[in-house]
C-alpha positions as CSV (number, residue, x, y, z in Angstrom):
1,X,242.2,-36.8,-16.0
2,X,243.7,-33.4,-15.3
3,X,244.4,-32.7,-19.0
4,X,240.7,-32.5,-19.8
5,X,240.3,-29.9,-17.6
6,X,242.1,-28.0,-20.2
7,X,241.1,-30.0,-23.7
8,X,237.4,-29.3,-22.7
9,X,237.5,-25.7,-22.7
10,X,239.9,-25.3,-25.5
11,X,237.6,-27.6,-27.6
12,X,234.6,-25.8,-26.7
13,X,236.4,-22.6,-27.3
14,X,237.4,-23.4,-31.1
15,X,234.0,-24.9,-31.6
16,X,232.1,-21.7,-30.6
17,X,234.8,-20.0,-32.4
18,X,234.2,-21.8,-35.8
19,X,230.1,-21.3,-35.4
20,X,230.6,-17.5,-35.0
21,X,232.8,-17.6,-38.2
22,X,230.7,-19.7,-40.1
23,X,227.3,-17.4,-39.2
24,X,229.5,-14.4,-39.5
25,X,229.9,-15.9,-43.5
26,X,226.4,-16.1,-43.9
27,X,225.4,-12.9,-42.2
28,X,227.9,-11.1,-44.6
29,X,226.6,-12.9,-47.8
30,X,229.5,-14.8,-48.8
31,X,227.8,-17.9,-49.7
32,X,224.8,-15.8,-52.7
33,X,226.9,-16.4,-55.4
34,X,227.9,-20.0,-56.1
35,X,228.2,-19.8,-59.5
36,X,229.7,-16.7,-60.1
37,X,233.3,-18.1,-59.2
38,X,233.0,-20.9,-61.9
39,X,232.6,-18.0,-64.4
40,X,235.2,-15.9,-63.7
41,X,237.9,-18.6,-63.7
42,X,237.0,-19.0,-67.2
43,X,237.4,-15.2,-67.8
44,X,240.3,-14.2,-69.2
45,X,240.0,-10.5,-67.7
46,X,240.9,-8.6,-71.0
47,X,237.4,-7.0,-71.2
48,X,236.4,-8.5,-75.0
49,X,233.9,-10.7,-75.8
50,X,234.2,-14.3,-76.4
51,X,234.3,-15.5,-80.0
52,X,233.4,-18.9,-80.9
C-alpha cells in the first residue's frame, strides 16, 4: 500500500506530462502536413524532375 503513494503521482505526472507534449504538437502545427512526408521519401533530393 505504501508504494502507491509514489506510483500515483508518478503516473499522474507522466500522464500530464504526455498531454502537454501532445497539445504542445498540435499548437506548433506538426500534425498539417500528412502527406507531405510520403512525398519526400520518394524524392530523390537531386533537384530534376521525374521522367517517366
Amino acid at each position: 500500500m505504501n508504494t502507491l503513494a509514489y506510483l500515483i503521482p508518478i503516473a499522474l505526472l507522466l500522464g500530464s506530462l504526455s498531454l502537454a507534449a501532445f497539445l504542445w504538437a498540435l499548437k506548433s502545427g506538426q500534425y498539417e502536413d500528412l502527406d507531405g512526408a510520403s512525398w519526400r521519401v520518394l524524392d530523390d533530393g537531386d533537384g530534376k524532375p521525374d521522367r517517366h
